[in-house]
N, C-alpha and C positions, 0 to 999 in steps of 0.2 A: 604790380607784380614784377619781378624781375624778369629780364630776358628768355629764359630760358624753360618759365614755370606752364604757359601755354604750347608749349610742345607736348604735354600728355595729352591725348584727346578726351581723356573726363574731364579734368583743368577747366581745358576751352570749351565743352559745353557749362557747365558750370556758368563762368564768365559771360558767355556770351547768352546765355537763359536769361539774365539780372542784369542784360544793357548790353550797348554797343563797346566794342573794344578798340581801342586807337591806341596806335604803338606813337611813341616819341622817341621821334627822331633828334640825336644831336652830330654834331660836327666826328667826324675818329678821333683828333686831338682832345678834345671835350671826355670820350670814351675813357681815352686812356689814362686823362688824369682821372680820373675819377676810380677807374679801378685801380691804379698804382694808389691814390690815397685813400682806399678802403681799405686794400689787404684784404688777404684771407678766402681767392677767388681758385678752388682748387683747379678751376677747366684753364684757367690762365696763368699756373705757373710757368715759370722760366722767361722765353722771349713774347714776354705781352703785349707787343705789338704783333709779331708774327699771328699770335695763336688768337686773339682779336679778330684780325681780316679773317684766319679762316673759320670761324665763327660765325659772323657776321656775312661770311659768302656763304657759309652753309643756310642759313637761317632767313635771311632776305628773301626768298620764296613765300616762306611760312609768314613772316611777316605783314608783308604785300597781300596776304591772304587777306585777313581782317580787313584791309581798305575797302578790298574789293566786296566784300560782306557789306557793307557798310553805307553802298551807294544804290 
């Protein structure tokens, strides 16, 4: 699932009914190629680096959640 699909809370029960969820973590550099050579990320037009971080500092809570489910 991408980023952003486990923010609905049906989604995540959904998911987390039919297993455990584990987020994958990679490097920011790693992030950013990867959305600069997909294209087509409307939350990340313009400075995708900027809009990235704050992304990713919004959502890092949420994230970290499922770990903590998990242990």
């Amino acid at each position: 699932l991408g980023g952003g699909a486990l923010l609905d809370p049906e989604s995540r029960a959904i998911a987390e009914s039919t297993g455990g969820v584990l987020p994958i973590e990679c490097t920011f550099e790693a992030l950013v190629a990867r959305t600069v050579r997909s294209g087509g990320r409307p939350l990340l037009d313009g400075d995708v680096e900027t809009r990235l971080r704050k992304l990713m500092e919004e959502r890092s809570g949420h994230y970290r959640s499922f770990l903590q489910c998990a242990r």
